[in-house]
N, C-alpha and C positions, 0 to 999 in steps of 0.2 A: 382209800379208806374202806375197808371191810365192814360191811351192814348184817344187822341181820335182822329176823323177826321174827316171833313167838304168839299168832296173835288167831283163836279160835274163833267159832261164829258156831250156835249152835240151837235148831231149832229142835223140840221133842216135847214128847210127855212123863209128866213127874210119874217115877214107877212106886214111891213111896212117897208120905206126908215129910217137909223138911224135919230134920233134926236138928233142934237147936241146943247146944248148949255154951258154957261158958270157959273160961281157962281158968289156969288158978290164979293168974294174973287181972281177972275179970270182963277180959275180952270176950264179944259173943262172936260167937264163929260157927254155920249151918252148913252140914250135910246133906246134898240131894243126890239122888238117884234119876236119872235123864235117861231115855230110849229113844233115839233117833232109826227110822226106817228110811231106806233108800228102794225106792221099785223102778222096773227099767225090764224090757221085752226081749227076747231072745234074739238070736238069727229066724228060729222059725217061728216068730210072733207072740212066742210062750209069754204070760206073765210071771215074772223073779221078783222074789223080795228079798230084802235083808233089815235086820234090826242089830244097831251096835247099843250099848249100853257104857254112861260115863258116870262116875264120880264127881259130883261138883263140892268143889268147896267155896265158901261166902266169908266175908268177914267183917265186924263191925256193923256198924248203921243199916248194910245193905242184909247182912245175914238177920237182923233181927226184924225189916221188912220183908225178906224172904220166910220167915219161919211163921210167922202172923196171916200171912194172907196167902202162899201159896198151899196148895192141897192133893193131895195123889189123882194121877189123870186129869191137870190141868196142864195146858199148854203153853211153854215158855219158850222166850228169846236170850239164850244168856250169850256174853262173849268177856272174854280170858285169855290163859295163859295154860299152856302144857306145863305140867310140871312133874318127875320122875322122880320118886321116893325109895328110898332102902331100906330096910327094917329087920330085924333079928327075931324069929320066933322064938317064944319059951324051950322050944327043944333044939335051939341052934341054929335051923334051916333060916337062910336068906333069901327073901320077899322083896319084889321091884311093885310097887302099886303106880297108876300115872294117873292123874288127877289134872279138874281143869279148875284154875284159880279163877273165880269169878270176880271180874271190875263192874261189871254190869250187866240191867237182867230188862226185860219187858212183860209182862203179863198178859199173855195174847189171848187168853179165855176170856170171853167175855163174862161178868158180873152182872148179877141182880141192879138194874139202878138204884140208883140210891134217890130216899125220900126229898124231896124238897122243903126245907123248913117252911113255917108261914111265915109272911112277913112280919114283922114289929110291928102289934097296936091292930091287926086283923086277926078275928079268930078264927080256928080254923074252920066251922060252922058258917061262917059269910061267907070262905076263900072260896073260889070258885072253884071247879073241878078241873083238871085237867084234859083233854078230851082223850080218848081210846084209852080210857080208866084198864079198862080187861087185859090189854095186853102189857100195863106195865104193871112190874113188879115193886113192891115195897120192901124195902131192905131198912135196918133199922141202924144206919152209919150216919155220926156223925159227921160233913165233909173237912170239920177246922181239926181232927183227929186222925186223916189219911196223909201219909208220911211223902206224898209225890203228888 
């Protein structure tokens, strides 16, 4: 039996804020723009870089967590599928775009912590403080409101 597989892995930084939008069918489906750099040393020790840039597409549940919380210049783990598209411009010419269909994504920038509620029946005036106050951040997220 003949196998085969189509399966990407892709670390990088958002080069633009996702675009979200909808179909006419109502489906949300996100737009990201990914630059992945590869570095690596010469024969005579030179340092070489290269940056490739991808298409990602999203869709559903996952495009509308993408479009909410991801941000340009934050760094992501997405993995997918290659997929090769044909297109007709307005003036006739034929366009191949390849895009990577996103199944899945990780959020590897780290975020402001999020606040701790107080408990039920303590005010926050009694609650005690947290210790190394200064170095945490307070972010105003609800956690019953984050989608993972």
């Amino acid at each position: 039996m003949a196998r085969s597989l189509n399966c990407v892995h892709l670390i990088g930084n958002l080069t633009r804020d996702p675009q979200l939008r909808t179909t006419t069918g109502g489906r949300p489906v996100c737009s990201i723009g990914l630059a992945t750099t590869r570095q690596w040393k010469t024969g005579s020790g030179e340092k070489q870089e290269a940056t490739e840039f991808h298409k990602l597409i999203l869709w559903g549940k996952l495009a509308e967590i993408a479009g909410e919380y991801l941000k340009k210049g934050m760094k992501a783990y997405f993995q997918g599928r290659i997929q090769t598209r044909t297109y007709t411009t307005p003036d006739g010419t034929h366009k191949f775009i390849t895009e990577i269909i996103v199944s899945d994504l990780l959020m590897l920038s780290g975020a402001p912590a999020a606040k701790i509620p107080a408990e039920p029946g303590i005010s926050s005036s009694t609650q005690p403080e947290p210790e190394h106050t200064d170095t945490q951040a307070e972010f105003d997220v609800d956690p019953d409101e984050i989608p993972f």
